[in-house]
C-alpha positions as CSV (number, residue, x, y, z in Angstrom):
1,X,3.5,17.7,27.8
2,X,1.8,14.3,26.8
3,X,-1.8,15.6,27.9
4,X,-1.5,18.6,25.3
5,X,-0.6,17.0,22.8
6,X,-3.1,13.9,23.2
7,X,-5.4,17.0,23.6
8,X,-4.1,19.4,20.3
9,X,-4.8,15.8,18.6
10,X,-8.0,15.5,19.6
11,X,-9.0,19.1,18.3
12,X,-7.2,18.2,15.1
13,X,-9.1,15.1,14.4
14,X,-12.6,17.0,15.6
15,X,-11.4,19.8,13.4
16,X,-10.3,18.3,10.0
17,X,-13.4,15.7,10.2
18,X,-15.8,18.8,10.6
19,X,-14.3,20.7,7.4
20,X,-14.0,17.4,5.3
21,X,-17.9,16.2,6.5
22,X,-18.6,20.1,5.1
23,X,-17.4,22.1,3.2
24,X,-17.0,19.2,0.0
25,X,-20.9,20.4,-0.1
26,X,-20.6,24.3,0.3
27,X,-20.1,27.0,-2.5
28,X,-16.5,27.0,-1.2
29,X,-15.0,23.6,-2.5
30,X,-17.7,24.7,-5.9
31,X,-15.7,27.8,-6.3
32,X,-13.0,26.4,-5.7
33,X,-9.8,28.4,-7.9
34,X,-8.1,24.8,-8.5
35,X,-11.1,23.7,-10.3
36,X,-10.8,26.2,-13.4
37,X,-7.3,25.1,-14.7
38,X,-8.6,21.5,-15.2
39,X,-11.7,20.4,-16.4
40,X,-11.2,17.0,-15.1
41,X,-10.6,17.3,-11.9
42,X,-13.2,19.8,-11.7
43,X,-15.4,17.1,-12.9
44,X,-14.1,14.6,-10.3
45,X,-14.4,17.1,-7.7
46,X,-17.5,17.5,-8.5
47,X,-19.0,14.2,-8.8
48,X,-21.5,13.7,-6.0
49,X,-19.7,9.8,-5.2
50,X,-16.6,11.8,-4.7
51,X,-18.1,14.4,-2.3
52,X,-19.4,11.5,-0.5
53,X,-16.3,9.6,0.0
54,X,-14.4,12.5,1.5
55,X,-17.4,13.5,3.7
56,X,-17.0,9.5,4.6
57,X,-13.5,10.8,5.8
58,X,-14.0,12.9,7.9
59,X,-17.0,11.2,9.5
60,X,-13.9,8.4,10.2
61,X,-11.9,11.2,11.5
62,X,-14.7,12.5,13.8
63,X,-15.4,9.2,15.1
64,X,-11.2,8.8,15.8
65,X,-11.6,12.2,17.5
66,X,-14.3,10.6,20.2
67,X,-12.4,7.4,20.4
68,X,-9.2,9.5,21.4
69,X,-11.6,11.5,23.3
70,X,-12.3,8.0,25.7
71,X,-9.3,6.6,25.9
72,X,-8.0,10.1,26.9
73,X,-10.6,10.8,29.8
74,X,-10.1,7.0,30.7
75,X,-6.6,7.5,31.3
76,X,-7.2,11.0,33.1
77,X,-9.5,9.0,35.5
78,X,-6.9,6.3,36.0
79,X,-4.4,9.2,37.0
80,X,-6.3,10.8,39.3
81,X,-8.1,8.2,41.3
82,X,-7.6,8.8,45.1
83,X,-5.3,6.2,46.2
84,X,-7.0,3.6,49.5
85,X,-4.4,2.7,51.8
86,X,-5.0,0.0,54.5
87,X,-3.1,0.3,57.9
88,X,-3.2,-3.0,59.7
């Protein structure tokens, strides 16, 4: 049960950094419905430094995602080494 989960959280990090690198950049988080209720936070949305900072985010998250990633197929290796054992 560890594995799948250490797995599901790998996906997770890969998958949330992905949409927040992305979409703050598409017409998607633009047309956002959110946005037409306030016109300040459609202005914050929409500032570019903004946009940046979450893509920053999820470029963070990505980079968690790969770390994870390591330390998971280090440990897999770890497990499944053949075991050497010495008869005298």
């Amino acid at each position: 049960m560890s594995r799948l989960l250490a797995v599901a959280f790998i996906l997770f990090c890969f998958e949330i950094g992905l949409f927040l690198m992305f979409v703050p950049w598409s017409a998607l988080w633009e047309n956002n419905v959110l946005l037409a209720y306030s016109f300040t936070l459609r202005e914050l949305l929409l500032n570019n430094f903004i946009r940046g900072a979450i893509s920053g985010l999820g470029a963070i998250d990505v980079l968690l995602g790969f770390s994870e990633l390591g330390r998971f197929w280090k440990s897999h290796r770890v497990v499944n080494r053949p075991r050497t054992t010495t008869t005298e």
